[in-house]
C-alpha positions in Angstrom: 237.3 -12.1 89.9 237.4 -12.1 86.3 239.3 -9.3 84.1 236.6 -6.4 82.6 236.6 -6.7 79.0 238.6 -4.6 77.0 236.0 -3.7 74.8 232.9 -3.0 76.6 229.0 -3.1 77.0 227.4 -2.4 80.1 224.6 -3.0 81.1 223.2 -1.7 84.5 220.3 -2.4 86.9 219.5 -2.9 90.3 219.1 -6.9 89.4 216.5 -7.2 92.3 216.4 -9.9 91.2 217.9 -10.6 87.8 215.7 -12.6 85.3 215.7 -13.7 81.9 215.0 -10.5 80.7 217.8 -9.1 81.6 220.0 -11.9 80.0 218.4 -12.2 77.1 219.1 -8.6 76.6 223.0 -8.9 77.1 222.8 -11.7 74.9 220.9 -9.8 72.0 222.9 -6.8 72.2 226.1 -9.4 72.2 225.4 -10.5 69.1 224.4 -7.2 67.3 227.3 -5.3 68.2 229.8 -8.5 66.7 233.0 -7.4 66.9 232.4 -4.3 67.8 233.0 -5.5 72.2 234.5 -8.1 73.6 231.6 -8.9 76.0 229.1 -7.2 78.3 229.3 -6.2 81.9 225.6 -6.8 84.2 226.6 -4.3 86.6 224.2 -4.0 89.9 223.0 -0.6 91.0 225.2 -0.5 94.8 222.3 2.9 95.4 220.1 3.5 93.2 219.0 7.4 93.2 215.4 6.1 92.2 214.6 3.5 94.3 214.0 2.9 98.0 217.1 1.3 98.9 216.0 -0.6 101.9 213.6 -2.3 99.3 216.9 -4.3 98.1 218.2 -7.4 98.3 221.8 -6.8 99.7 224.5 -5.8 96.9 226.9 -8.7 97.6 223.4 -10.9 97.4 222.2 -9.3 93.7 225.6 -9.6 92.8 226.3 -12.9 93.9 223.0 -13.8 91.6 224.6 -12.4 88.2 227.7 -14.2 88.7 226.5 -17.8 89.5 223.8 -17.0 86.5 226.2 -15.7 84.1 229.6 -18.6 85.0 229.0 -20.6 82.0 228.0 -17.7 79.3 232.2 -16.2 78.3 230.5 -13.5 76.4 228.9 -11.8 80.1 230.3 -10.7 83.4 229.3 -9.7 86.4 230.6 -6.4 87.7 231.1 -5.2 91.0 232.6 -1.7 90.0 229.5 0.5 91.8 230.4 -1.1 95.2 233.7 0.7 95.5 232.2 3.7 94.6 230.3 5.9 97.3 227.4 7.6 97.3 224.2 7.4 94.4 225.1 4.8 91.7 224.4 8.0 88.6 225.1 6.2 84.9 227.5 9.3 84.3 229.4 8.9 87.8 229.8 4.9 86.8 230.7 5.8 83.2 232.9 8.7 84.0 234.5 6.4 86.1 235.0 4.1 83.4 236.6 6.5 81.0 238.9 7.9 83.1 240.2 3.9 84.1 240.0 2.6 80.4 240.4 6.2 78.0 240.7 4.9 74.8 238.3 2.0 75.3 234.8 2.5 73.9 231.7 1.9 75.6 228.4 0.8 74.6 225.4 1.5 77.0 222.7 -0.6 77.0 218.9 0.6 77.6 215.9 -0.4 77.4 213.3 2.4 75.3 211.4 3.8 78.2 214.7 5.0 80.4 216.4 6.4 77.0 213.2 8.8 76.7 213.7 9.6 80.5 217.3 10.7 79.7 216.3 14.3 80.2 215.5 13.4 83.8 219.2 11.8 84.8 221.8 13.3 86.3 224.2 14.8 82.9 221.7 12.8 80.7 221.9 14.8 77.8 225.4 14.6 77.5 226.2 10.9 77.8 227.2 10.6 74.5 230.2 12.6 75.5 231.1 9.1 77.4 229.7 6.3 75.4 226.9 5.3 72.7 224.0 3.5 73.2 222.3 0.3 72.4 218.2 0.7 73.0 215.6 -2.8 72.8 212.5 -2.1 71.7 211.0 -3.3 75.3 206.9 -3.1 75.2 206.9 -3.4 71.1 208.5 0.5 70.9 208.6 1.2 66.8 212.1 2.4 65.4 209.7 5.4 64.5 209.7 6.2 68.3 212.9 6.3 68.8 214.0 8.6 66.0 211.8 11.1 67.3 213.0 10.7 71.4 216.6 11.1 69.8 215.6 14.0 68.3 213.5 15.3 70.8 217.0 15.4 73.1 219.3 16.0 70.7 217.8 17.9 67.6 221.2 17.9 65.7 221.5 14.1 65.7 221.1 12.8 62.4 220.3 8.9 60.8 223.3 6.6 59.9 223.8 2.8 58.3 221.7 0.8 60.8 223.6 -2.0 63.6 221.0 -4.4 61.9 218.0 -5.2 59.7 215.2 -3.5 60.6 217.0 -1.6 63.3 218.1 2.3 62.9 221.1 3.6 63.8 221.5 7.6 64.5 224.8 9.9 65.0 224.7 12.1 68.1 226.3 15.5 69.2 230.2 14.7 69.9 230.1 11.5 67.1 228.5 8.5 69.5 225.9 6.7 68.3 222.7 5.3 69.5 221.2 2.0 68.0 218.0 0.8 68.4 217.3 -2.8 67.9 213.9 -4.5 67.5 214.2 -7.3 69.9 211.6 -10.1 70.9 209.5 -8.8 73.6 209.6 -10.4 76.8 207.1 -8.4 79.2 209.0 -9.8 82.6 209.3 -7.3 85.3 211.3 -7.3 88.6 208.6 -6.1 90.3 205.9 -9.0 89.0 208.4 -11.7 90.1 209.1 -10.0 93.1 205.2 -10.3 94.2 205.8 -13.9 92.8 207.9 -15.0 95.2 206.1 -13.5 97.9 202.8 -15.4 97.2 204.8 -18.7 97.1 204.4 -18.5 93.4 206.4 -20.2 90.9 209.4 -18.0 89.3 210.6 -20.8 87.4 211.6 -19.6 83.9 211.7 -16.0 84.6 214.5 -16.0 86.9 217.6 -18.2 86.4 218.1 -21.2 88.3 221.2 -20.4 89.7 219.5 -16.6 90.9 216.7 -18.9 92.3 218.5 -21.0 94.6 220.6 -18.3 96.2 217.4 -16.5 96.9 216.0 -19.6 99.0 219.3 -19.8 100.9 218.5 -16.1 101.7 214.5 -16.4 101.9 214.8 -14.8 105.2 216.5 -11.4 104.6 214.7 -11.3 100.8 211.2 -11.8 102.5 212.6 -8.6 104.5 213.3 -6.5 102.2 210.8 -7.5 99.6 208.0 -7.2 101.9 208.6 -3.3 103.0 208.1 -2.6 99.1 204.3 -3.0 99.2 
């Protein structure tokens, strides 16, 4: 298993399945935050509190997908951490966790624009920025105009700062963390789309990677299963 990166950004999902979405996300937010991390974490959902868990492919299964699709990319890694934990898979349980094992690392959470105006909703969501800051795409063409006021609309103290990058916008929220939005291509792929897909004997090819592909056939039974009860 490979070492967590000392410098981190983590990005979350159930992964059910993974696609290029997903990737091309990690990759994006890679490159904006530079220096600033060392690499980012894909870290499956083990339970998550909004979704019908017996709609999932098995954990060790979703997992299994990010790490055959990420092998060859240094810069990503598949994490495993919300499998040791029990119970819901919460952002501020995982992240909590996180701080307390790595306290003077800092963590960058990454988001697409309609969960980060959901924050309200999630368990401790308002005060997240007490554990890391956040990186939001612009998923479904979201203007930085948009964001500014969802950041304000949560936190009315936070206040504009030098942007990550051109054309982006950057703001400082209560407790110092900061949130960055960045306007990246839009790729209107959804889990649930390739899930229905596969079903219809479809073709998934070049919205899920290759290696993600081939491990689902080897598991067509159990993912025709659990796919299926989803509706």
């Amino acid at each position: 298993m490979p070492t967590a990166f000392a410098r981190r950004a983590i990005l979350g999902g159930a992964f059910n399945p993974l696609h290029i979405g997903h990737l091309r996300f990690a990759i994006e937010a890679r490159e904006a935050l530079g220096g600033l991390v060392d690499g980012v974490d894909l870290t499956p959902t083990a339970v998550p509190p909004h979704k019908n868990a017996e709609n999932l492919l098995p954990f060790n299964l979703r997992a299994a997908m990010v790490e055959e699709s990420v092998a060859e990319m240094p810069d990503l890694r598949c994490s495993r951490a919300e499998a040791l934990r029990r119970g819901p898979s919460y952002t501020w349980d995982m992240l909590s966790a996180a701080r307390a094992q790595c306290p003077e690392t800092e963590f960058y959470f990454l988001l697409g624009m309609p969960d980060f105006a959901l924050l309200p909703t999630w368990r401790h969501g308002p005060e997240l920025p007490g554990l890391c800051h956040f990186v939001i795409s612009s998923r479904g063409g979201t203007a930085a105009g948009n964001f500014a006021a969802t950041t304000l609309k949560i936190w009315p103290l936070a206040q504009a700062c030098p942007p990550l990058v051109p054309d982006g916008l950057s703001m400082i929220l209560p407790g110092g963390c900061l949130a960055h939005f960045l306007p990246l291509p839009v790729l209107e792929i959804s889990a649930s789309d390739i899930r229905r897909r596969w079903l219809a004997g479809r073709s998934i090819a070049w919205l899920v990677p290759p290696p993600a592909t081939r491990l689902l056939e080897q598991s067509r039974r159990i993912a025709q299963i659990r796919w299926s009860e989803s509706g």
